[in-house]
N, CA, C and O atoms as a DFTB+ gen file, in Angstrom:
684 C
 N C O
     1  1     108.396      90.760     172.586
     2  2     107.473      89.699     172.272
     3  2     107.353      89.593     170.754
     4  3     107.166      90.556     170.010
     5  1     107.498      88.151     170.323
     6  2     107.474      88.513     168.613
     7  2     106.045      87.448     168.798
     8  3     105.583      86.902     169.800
     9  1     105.524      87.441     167.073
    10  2     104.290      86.800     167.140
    11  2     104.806      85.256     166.033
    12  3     105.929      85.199     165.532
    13  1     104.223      84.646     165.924
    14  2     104.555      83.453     165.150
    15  2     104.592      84.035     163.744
    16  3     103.977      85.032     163.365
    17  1     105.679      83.007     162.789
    18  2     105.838      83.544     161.983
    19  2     106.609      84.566     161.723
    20  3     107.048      84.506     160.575
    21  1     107.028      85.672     162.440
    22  2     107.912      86.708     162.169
    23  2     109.441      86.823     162.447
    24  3     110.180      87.807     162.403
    25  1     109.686      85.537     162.744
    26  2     111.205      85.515     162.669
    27  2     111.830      86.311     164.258
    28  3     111.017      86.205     165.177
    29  1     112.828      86.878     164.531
    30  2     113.064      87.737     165.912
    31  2     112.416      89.070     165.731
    32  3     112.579      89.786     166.719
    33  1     111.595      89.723     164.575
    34  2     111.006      91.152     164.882
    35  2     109.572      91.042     165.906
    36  3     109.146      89.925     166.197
    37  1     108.863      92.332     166.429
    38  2     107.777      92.562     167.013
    39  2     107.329      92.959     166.033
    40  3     107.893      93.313     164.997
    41  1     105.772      92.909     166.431
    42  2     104.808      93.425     165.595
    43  2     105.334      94.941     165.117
    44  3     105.345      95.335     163.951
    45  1     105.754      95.677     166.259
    46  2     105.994      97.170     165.822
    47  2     107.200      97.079     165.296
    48  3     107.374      98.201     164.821
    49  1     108.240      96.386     165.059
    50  2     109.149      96.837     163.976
    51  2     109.257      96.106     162.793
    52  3     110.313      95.832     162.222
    53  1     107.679      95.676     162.304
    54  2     107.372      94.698     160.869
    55  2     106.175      95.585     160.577
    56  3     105.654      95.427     159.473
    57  1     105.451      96.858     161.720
    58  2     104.408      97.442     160.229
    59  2     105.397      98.666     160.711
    60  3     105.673      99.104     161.827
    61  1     105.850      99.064     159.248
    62  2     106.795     100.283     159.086
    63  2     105.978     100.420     157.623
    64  3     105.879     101.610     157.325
    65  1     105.474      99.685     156.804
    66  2     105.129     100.183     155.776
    67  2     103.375     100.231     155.365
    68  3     102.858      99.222     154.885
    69  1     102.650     101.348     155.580
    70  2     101.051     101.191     155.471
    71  2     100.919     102.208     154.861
    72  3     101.707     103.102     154.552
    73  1      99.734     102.023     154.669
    74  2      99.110     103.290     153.710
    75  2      98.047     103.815     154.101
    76  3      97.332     102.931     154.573
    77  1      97.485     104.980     154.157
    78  2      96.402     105.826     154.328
    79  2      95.237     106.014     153.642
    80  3      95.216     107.205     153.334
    81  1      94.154     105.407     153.199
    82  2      93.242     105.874     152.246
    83  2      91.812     105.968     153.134
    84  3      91.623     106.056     154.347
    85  1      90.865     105.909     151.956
    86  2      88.968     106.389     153.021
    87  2      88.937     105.356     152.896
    88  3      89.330     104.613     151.996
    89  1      88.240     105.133     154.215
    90  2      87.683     103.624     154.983
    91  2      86.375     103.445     153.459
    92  3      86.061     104.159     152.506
    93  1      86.040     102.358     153.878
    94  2      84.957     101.657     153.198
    95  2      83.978     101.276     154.083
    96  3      84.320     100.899     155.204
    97  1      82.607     101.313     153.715
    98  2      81.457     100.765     154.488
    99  2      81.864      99.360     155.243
   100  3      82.362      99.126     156.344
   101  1      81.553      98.772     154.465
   102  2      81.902      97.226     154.560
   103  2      82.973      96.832     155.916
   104  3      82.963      95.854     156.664
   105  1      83.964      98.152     155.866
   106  2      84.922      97.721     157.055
   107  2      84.401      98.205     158.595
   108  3      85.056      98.090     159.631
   109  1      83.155      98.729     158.470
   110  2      82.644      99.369     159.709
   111  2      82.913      98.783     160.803
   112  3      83.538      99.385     161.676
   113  1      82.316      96.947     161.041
   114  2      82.306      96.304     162.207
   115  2      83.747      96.332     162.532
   116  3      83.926      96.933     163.592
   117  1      84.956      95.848     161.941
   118  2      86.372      96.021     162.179
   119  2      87.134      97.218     163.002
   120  3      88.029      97.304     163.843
   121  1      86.177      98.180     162.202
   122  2      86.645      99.384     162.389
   123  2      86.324      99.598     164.479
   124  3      87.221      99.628     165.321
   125  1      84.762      99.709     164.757
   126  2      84.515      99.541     165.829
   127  2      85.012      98.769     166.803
   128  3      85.245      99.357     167.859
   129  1      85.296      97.352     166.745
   130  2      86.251      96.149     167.149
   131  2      87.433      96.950     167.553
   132  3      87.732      96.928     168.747
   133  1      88.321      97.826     166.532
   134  2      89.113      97.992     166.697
   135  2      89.556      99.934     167.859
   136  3      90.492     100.570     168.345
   137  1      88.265      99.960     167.700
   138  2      88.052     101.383     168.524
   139  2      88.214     100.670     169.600
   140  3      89.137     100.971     170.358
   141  1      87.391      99.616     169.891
   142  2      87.054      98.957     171.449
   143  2      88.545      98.625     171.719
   144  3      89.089      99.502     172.391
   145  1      89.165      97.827     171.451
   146  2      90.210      97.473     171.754
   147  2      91.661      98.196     172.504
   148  3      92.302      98.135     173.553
   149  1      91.662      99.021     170.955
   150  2      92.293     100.838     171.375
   151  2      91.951     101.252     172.713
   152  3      92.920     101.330     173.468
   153  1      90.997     101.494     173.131
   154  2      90.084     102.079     174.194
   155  2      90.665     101.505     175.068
   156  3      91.308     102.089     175.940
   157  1      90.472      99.656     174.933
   158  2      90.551      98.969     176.546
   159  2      92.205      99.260     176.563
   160  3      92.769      99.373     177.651
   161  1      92.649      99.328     175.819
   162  2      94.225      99.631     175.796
   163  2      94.636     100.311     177.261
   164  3      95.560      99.835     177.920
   165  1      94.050     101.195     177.607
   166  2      94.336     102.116     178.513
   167  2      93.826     101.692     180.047
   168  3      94.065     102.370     181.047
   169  1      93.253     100.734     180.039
   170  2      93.131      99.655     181.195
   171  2      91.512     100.066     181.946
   172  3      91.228      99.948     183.138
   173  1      90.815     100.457     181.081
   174  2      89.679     100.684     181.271
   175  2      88.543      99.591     181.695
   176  3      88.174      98.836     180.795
   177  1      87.882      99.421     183.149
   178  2      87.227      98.244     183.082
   179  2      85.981      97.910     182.234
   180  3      85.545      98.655     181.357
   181  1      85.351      96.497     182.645
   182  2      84.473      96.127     181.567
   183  2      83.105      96.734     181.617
   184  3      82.283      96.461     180.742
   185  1      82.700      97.913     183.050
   186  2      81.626      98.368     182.985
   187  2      82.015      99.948     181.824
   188  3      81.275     100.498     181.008
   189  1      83.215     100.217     182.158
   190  2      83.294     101.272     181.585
   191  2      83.424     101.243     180.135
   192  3      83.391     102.332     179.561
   193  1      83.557     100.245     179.485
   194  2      84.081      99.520     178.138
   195  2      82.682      99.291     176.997
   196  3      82.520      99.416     175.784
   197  1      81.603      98.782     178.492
   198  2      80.671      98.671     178.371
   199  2      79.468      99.605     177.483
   200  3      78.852      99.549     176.419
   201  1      79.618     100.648     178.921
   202  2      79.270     101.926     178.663
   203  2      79.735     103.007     177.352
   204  3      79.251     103.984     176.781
   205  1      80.600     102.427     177.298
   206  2      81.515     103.338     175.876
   207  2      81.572     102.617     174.483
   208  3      82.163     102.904     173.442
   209  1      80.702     101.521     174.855
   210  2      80.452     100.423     173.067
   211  2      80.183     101.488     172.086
   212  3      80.913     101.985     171.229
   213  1      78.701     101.769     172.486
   214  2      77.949     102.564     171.242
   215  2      78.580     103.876     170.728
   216  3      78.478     104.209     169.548
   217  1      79.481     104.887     171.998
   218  2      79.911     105.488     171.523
   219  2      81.146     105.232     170.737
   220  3      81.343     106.113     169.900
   221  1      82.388     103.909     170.770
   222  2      82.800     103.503     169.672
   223  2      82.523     102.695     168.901
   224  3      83.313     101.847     168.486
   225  1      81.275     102.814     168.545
   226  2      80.826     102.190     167.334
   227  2      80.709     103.134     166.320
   228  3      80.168     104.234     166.436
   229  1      81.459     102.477     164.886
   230  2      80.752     103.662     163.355
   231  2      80.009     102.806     163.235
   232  3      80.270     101.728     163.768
   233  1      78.774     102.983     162.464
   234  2      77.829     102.849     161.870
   235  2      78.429     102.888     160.371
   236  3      79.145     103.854     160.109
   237  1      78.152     101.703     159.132
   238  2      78.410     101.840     157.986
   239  2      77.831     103.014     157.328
   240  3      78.592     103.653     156.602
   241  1      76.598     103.418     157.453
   242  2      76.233     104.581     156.643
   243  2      76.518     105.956     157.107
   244  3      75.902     106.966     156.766
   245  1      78.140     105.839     158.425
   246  2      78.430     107.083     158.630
   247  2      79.589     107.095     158.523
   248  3      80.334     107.700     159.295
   249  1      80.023     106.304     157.366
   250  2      81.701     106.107     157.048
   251  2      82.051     107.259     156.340
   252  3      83.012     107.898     156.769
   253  1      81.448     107.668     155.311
   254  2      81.776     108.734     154.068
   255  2      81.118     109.540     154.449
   256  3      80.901     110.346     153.544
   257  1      80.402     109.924     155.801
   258  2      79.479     111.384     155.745
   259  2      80.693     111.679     156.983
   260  3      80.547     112.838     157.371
   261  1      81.886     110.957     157.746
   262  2      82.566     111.215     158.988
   263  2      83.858     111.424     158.375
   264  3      84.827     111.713     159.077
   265  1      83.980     111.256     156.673
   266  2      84.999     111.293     156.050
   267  2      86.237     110.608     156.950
   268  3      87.271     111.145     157.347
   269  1      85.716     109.084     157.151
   270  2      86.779     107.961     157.852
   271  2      87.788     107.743     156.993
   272  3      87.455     107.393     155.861
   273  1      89.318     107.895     157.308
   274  2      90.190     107.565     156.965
   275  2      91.067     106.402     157.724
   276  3      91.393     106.487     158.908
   277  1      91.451     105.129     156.726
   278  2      91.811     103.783     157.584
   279  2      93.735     103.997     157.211
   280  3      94.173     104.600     156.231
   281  1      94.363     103.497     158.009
   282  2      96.082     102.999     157.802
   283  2      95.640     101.399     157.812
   284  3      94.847     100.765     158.508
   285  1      96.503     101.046     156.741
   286  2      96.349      99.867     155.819
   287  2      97.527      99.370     156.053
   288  3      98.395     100.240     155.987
   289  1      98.053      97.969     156.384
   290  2      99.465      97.857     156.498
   291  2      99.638      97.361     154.938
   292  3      98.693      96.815     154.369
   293  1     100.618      97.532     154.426
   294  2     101.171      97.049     153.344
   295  2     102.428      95.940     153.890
   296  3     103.053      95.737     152.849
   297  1     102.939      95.327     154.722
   298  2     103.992      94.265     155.006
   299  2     103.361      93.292     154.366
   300  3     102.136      93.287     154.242
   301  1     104.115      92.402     153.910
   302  2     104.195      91.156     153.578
   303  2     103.129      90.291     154.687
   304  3     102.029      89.839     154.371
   305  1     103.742      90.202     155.995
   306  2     102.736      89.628     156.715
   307  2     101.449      89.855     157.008
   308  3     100.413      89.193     156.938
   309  1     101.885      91.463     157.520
   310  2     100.305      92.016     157.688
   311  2      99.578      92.628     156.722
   312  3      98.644      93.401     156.938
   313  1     100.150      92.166     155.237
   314  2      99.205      92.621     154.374
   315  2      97.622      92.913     154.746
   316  3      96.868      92.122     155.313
   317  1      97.278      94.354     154.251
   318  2      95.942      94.482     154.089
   319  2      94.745      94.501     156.210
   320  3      93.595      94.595     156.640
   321  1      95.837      94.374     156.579
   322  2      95.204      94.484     158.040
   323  2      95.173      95.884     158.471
   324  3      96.111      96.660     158.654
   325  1      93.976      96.043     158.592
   326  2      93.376      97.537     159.563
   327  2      94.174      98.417     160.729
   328  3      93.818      97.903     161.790
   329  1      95.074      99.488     161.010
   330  2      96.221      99.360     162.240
   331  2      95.759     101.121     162.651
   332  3      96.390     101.852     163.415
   333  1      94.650     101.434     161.983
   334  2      93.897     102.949     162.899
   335  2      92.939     103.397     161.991
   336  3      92.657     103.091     160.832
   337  1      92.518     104.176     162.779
   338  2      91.472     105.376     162.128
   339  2      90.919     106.244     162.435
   340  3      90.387     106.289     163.545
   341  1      90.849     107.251     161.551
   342  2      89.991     108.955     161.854
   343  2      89.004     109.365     161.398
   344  3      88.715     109.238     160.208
   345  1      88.294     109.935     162.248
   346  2      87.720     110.547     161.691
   347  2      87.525     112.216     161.183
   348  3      88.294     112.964     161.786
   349  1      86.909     112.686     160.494
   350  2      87.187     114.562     160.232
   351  2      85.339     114.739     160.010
   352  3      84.738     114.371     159.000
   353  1      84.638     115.458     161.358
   354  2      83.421     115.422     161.412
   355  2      82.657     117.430     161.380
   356  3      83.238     118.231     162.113
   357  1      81.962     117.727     160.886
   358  2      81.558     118.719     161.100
   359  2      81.654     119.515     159.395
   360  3      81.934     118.999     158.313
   361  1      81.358     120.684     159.681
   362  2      81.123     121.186     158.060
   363  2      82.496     122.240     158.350
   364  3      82.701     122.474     159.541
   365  1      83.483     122.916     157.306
   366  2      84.319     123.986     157.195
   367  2      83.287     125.270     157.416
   368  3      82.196     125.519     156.902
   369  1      84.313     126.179     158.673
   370  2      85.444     126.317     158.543
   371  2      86.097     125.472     160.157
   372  3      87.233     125.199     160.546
   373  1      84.983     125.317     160.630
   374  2      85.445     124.778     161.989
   375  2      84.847     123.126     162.399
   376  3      83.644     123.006     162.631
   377  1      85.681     122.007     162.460
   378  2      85.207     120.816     162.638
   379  2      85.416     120.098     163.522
   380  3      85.995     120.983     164.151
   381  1      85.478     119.241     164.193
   382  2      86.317     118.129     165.052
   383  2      86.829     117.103     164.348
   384  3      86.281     116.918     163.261
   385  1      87.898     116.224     164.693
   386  2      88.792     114.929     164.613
   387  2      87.661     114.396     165.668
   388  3      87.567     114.662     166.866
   389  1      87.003     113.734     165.022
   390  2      85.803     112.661     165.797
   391  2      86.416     111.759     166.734
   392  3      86.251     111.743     167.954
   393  1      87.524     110.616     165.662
   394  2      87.863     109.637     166.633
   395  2      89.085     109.725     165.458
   396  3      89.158     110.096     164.286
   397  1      89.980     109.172     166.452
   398  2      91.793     108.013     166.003
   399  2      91.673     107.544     167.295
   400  3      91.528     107.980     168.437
   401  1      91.852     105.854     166.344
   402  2      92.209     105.129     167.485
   403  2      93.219     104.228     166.484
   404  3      93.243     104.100     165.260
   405  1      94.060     103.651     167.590
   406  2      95.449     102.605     166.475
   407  2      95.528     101.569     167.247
   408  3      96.013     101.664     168.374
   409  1      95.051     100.395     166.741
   410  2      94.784      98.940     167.004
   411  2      96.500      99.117     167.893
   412  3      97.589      99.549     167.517
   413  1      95.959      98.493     169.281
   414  2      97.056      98.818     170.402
   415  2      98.295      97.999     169.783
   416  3      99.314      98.686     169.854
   417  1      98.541      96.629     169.146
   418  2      99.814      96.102     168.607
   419  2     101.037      97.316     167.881
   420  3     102.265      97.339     167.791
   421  1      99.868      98.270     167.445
   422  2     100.663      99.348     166.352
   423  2     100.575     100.521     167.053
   424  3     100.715     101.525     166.354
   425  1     100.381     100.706     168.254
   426  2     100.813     101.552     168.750
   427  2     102.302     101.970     169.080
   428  3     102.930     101.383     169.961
   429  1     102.746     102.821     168.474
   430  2     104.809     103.345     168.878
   431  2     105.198     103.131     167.899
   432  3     106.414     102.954     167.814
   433  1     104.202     103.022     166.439
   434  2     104.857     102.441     165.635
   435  2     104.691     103.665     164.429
   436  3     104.822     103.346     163.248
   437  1     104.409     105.016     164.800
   438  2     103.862     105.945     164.013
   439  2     102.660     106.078     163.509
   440  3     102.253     107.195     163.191
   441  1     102.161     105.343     163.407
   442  2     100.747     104.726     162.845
   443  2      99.829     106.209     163.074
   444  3      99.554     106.997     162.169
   445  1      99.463     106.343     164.460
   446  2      99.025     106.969     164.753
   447  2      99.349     108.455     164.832
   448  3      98.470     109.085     165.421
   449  1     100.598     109.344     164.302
   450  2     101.213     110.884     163.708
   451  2     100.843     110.764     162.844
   452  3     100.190     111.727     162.443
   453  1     100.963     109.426     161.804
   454  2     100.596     109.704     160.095
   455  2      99.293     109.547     160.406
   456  3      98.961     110.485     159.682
   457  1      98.442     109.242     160.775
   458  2      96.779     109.363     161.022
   459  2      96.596     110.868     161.162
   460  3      96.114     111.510     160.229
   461  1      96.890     111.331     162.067
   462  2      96.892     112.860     162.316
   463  2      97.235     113.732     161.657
   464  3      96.562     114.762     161.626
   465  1      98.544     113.584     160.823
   466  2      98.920     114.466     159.998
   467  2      98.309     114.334     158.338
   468  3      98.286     115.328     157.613
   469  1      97.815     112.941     157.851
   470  2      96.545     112.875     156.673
   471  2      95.495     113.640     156.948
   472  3      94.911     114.440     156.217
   473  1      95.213     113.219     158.505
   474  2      93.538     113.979     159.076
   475  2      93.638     115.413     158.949
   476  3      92.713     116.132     158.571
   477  1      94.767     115.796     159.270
   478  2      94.754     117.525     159.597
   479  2      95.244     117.703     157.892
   480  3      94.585     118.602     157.368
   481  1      95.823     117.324     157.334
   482  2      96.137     117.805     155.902
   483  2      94.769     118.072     154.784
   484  3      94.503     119.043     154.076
   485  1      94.004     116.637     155.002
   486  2      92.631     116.260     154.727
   487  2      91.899     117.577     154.899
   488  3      91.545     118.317     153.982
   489  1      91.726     117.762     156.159
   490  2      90.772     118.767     156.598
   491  2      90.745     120.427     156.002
   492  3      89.822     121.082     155.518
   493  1      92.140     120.760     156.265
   494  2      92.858     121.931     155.579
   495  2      92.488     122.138     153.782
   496  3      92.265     123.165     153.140
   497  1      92.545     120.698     153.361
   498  2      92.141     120.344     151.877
   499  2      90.728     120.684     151.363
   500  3      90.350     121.182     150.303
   501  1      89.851     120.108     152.825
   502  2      88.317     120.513     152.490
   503  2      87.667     122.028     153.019
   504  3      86.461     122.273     153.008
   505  1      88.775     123.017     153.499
   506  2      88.630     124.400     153.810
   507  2      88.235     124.620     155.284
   508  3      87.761     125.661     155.739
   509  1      88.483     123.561     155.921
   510  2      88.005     123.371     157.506
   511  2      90.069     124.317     157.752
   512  3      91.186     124.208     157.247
   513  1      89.296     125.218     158.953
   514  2      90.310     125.943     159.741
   515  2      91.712     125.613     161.221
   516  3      92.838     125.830     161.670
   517  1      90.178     124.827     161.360
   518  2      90.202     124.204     162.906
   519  2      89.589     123.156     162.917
   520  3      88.596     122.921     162.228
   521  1      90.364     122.045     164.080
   522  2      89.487     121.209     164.765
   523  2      89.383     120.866     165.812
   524  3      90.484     120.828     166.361
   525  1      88.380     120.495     166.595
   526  2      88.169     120.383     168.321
   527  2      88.637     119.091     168.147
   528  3      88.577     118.535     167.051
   529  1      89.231     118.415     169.420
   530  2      89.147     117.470     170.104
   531  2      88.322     116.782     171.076
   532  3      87.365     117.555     171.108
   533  1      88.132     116.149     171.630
   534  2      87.229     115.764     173.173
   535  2      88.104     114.260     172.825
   536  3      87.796     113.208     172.265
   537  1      89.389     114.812     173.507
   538  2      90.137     113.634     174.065
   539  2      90.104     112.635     175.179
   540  3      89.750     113.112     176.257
   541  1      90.354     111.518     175.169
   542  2      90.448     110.983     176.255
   543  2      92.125     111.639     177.202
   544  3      93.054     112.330     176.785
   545  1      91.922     111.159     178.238
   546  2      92.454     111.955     179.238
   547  2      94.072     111.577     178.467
   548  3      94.793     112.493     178.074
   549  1      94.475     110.101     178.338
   550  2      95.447     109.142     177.542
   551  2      96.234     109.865     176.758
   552  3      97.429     110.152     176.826
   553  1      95.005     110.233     175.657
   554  2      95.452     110.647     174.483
   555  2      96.132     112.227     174.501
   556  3      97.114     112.505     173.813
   557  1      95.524     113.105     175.301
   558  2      95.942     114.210     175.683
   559  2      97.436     114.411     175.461
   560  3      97.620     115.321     174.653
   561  1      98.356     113.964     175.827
   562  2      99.979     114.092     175.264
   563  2     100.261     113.689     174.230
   564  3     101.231     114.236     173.707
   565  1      99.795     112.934     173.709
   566  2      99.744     112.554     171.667
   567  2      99.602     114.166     170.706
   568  3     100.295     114.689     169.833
   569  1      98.266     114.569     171.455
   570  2      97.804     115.567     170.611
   571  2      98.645     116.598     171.052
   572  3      99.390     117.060     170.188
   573  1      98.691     116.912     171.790
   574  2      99.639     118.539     172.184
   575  2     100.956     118.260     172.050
   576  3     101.529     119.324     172.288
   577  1     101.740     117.444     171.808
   578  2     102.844     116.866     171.711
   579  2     102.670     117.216     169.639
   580  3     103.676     117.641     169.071
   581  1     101.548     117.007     168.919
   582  2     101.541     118.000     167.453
   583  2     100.526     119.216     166.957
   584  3      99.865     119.396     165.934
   585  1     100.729     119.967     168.193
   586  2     100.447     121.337     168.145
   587  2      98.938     121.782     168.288
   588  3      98.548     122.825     167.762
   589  1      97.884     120.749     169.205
   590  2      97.152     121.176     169.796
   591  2      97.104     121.936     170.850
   592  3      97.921     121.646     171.724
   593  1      96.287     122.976     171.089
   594  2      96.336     123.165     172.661
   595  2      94.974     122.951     173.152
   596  3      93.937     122.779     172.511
   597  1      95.282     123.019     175.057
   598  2      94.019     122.660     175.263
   599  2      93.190     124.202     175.651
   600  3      93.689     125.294     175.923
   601  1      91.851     123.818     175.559
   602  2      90.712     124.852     175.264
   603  2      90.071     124.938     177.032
   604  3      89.963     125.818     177.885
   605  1      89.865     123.968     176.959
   606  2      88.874     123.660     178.090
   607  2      88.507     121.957     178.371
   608  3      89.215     120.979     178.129
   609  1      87.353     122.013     178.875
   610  2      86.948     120.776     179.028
   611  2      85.396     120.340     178.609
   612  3      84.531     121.217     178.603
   613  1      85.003     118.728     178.198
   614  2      83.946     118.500     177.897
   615  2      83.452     117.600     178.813
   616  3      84.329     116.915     179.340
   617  1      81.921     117.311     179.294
   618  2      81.453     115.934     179.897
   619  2      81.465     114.795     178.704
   620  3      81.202     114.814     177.502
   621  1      81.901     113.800     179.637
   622  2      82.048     112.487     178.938
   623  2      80.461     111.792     178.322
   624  3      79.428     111.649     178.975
   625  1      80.576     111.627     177.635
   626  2      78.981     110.841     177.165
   627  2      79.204     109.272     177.705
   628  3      78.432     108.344     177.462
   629  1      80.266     109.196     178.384
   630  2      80.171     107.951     178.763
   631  2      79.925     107.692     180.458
   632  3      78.988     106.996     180.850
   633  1      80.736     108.242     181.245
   634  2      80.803     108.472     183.115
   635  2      80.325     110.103     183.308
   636  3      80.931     111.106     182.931
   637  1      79.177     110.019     183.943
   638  2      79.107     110.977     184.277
   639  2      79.567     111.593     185.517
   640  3      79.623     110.797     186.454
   641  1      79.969     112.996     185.823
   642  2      80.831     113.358     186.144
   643  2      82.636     113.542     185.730
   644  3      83.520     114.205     186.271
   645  1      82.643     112.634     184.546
   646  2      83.871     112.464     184.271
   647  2      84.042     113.788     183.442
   648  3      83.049     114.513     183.383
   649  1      85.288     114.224     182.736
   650  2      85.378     115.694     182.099
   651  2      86.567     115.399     181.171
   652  3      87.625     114.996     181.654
   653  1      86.406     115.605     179.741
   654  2      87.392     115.338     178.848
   655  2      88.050     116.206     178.331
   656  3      87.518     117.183     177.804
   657  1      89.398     116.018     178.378
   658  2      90.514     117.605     177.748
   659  2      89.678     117.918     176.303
   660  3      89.812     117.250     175.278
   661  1      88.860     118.993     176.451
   662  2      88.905     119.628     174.683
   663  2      90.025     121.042     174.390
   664  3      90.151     122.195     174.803
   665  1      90.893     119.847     173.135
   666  2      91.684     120.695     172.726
   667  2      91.169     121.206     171.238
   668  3      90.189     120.636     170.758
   669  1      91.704     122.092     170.623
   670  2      91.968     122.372     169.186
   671  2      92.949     122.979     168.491
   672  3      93.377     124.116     168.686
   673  1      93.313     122.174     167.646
   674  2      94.320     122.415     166.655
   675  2      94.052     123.536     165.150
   676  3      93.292     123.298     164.211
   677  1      94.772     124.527     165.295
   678  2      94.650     125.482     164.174
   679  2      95.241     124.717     162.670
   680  3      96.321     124.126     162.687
   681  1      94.585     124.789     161.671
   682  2      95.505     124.251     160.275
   683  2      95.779     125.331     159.838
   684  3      96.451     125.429     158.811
């Protein structure tokens, strides 16, 4: 599927070139938009989508205390468009990866390893050891696929009864 404008490429083989830096306040609502989206990615219905707003929502005044990091496309087309984000939450030596989520178009497109591997470099940088996960069930082969393992399990703040892989990754 190509999108208008791009000649015979897909979206995923036109963002090959983005960049990594700290989110900004200002991009909060985007940022959330783009959690939701991520999320429904996985074919999640609209009660459950529902239920899981607030928990993907950032809040602007918890951009720089969640130390949010955004991938920025740099292409020509998609200049400057939003394509994931992380978070690195908790104090050193032990923290969690809050949230990555990668706006579903840019998903397969790396987007989301270089998210992980800034986040875990990041973290290592600020003297954090470790970090937990509380993955969605989805995401679970992303992460152990770069050297998480899993721990156990957490309840969902969203379905109760539901139970989420918590893994953690050593830096």
């Amino acid at each position: 599927m190509t999108e208008a404008g791009s000649g015979d490429r897909t979206y995923a083989e036109r963002v090959t070139d983005f960049a990594i830096r700290a989110a900004r306040p200002d991009e909060a609502a985007q940022l959330s938009a783009l959690a939701l989206r991520s999320k429904a990615h996985w074919g999640y219905d609209a009660a459950f989508m529902a239920a899981a707003s607030e928990e993907l929502t950032l809040p602007a005044d918890r951009i720089v205390e969640r130390r949010t990091q955004v991938a920025v496309s740099r292409e020509p087309d998609t200049d400057g468009q939003l394509l994931g984000f992380g978070t690195i939450e908790g104090e050193p030596p032990a923290g969690e990866l809050g949230m990555l989520f990668v706006d579903p178009p840019a998903i397969g497109t790396g987007v989301g390893g270089a998210l992980f591997t800034h986040l875990t470099a990041l973290a290592l940088d600020l003297g954090f050891h470790r970090l937990t996960i509380a993955a969605d069930p989805n995401a679970e082969p992303f992460y152990l696929a770069r050297g998480a393992v899993r721990i156990g399990g957490v309840p969902s703040g969203v379905a109760p009864g539901r139970v989420l892989p918590l893994l953690a990754v050593a830096l």
